[in-house]
N, C-alpha and C positions, 0 to 999 in steps of 0.2 A: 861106674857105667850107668848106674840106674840114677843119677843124679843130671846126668850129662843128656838119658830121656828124656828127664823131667823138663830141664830147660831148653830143649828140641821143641817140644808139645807145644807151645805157644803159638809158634812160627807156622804153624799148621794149617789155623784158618786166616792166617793173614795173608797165604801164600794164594790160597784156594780164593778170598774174597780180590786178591789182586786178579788173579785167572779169569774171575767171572767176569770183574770190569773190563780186562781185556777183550774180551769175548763181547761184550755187549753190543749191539749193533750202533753204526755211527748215526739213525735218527733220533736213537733216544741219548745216546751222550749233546747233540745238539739239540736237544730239543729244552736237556737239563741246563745248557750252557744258555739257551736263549732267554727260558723262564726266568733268571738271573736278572738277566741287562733290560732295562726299559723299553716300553717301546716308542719308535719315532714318533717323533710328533707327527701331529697331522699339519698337511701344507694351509698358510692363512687363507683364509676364504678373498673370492676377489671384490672391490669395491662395487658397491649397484652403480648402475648407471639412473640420472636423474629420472628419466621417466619409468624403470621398472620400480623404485621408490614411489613414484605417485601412483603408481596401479596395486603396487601391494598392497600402500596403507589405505586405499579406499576399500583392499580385497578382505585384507583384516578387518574394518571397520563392518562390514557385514557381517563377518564370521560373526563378530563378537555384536551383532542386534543393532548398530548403532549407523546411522544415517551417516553416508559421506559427510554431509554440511557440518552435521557436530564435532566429529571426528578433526574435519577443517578448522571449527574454531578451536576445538580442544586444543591440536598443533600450534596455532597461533598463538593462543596464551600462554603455552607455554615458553616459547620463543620471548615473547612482549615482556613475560614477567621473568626473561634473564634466568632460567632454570635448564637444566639438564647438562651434558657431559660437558659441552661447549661453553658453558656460563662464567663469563666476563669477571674477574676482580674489581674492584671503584679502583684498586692499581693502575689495571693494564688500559681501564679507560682514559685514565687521567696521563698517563705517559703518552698513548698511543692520539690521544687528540694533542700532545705539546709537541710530539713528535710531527705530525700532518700540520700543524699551525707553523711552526718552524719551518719547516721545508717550501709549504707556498708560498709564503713572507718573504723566503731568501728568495724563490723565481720571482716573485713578481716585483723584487726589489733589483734583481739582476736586469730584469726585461728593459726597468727604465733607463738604464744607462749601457745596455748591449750597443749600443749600435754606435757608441763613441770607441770600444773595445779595438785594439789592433788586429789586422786580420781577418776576422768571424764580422767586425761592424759591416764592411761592405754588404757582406749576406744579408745580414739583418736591416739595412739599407733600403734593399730590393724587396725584402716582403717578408724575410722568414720571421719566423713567431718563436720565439724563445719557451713557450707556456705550452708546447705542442700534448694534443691529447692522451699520447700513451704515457705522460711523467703523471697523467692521475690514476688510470689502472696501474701505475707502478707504486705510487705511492701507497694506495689502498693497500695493496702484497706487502709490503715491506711495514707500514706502520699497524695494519690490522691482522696478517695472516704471515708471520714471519718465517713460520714453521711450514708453510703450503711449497710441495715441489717447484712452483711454477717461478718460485721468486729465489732459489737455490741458484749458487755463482756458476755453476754449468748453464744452465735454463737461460740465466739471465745471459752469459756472455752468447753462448752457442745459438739462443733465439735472437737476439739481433742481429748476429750477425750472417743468418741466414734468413730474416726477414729482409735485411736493406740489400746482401747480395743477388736475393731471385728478385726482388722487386728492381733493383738499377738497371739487372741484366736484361731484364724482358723490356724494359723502359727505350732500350737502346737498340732492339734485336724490334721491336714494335711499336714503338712509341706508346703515349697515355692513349687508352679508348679501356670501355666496355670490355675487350677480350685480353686485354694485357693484364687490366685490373684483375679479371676471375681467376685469369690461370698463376698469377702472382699467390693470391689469399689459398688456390688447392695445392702451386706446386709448396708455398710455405710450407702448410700443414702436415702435409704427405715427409717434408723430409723432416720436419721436430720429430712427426712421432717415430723416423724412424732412428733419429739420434737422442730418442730422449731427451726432448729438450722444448718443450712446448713450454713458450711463455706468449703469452696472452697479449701483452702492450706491443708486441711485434705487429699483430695486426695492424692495430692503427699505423704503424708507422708505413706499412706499406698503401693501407688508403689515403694517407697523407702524404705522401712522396709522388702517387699517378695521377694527382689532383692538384700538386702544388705547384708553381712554375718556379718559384724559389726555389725547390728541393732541387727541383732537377736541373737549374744551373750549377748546386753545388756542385753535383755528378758523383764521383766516388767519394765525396768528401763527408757525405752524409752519412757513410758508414762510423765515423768518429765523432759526429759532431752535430746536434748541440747532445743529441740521445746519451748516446754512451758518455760523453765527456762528462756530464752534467750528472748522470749516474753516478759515476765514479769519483767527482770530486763533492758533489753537495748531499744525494739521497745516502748514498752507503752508511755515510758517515753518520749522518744523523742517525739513520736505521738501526746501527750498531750501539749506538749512545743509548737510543729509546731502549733496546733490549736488554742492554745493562742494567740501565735503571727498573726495568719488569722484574730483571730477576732479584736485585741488589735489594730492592725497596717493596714489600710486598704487603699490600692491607686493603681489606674486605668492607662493604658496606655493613654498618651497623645490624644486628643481629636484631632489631625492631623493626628496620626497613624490609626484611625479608623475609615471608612466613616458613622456607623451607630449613633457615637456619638451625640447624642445633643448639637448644640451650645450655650451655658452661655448666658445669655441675659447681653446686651450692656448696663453697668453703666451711667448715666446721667453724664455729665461733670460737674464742678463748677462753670463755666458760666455761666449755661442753667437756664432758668426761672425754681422753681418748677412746679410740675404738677398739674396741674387745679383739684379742689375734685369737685369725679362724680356726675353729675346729678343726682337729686331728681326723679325717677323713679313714686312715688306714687304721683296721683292727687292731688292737693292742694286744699283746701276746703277755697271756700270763706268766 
């Protein structure tokens, strides 16, 4: 019996410390649960807009004693001399100018024999220009900023295709003037941003389409062609070659051309004693 006590006694405050926990009130069991788990991050900050960028840093620039104008040139040099987060590899320059060389070469080589082409010649015929100005804001996207949303295969397909549809429809609903043109370039705008989808060369195509008398004999044809076609079959492709080769093939300007470089650390000679292994940092126990 007295042993049977013995091994009862244990259970005793194991009973009593389960009871308390029981008992304890559910803020502080959550509050022990929450201390545990991390906490959420905080949501990303949203991008400036270009002009609260130039009012901060002239605002900063006085905090910190120093004249807009220096401040201005500071900016620039830095920019000039290719530093900071943004700064260019002699890679991606060297891809990205073979990539833009490429691509003109091929329109301006396509230009001179469009107009013998089955089909699309006729147009080309009457006036239309194969070299139209938004394939150079598209090129700029694609060979210099490949990463920028505005040049992403949503942006690209869903912005043309609602810049050449408001702009035909008003075309036909009002003909070319002054007020077809404005509400073409607000009602574009209005609907990218509401579908996410703002790309930028869509503009031109719609000032180039209430301006052109080519365009708008094509009529609905212009949604395919030469824009999107010419996309699809000459820039992408290259686009995607260029980026390959950025990522494939990767090397920096000479570490003399540039004073922010990091210099290499100095290899040990074959001479040189190895080097000593580091001290034993934690107390030795006698």
């Amino acid at each position: 019996m007295q042993a049977l006590r013995d091994n009862s006694s244990p259970s005793k405050p194991a009973a009593a410390s389960a009871s308390a926990a029981a008992l304890q009130p559910p803020s502080a069991s959550g509050a022990a649960s929450g201390a545990s788990t991390s906490a959420p991050a905080p949501p990303a900050a949203a991008p400036t807009s270009w002009d609260l960028q130039v009012f901060n840093g002239f605002v900063n620039a006085v905090k910190r004693g120093e004249s807009p104008m220096s401040a201005l040139m500071r900016y620039m040099k830095g920019k000039l001399s290719n530093q900071g987060k943004n700064r260019a590899l002699a890679s991606d320059l060297l891809w990205s100018f073979c990539g833009m060389f490429a691509a003109v070469t091929a329109l301006g080589v396509m230009n001179l024999y469009v107009r013998n082409w089955p089909v699309v010649g006729e147009w080309h015929q009457q006036g239309l220009g194969l070299l139209l100005g938004s394939f150079g804001t598209l090129c700029v996207l694609i060979f210099g900023r490949p990463d920028a949303e505005a040049v992403r295969v949503w942006n690209l397909l869903a912005g043309h295709v609602i810049a050449t549809v408001t702009v035909l429809t008003l075309l036909h609903l009002l003909g070319p003037s002054v007020l077809s043109r404005a509400l073409a370039m607000a009602a574009m705008i209005a609907v990218m941003l509401f579908t996410d989808s703002v790309h930028p060369p869509g503009g031109a195509l719609v000032l180039m389409a209430v301006d052109s008398a080519a365009i708008q004999r094509m009529d609905w044809w212009f949604m395919l062609y030469p824009s999107l076609t010419i996309t699809i079959a000459v820039l992408l492709p290259l686009g995607i070659a260029v980026n390959w080769l950025k990522r494939k093939y990767k090397f920096d300007f000479p570490a003399s051309w540039t004073s922010s470089a990091p210099a290499s650390p100095a290899r040990p000679s074959s001479s040189s004693p190895p080097p000593s292994p580091p001290t034993e940092l934690r107390p030795k126990l006698a």
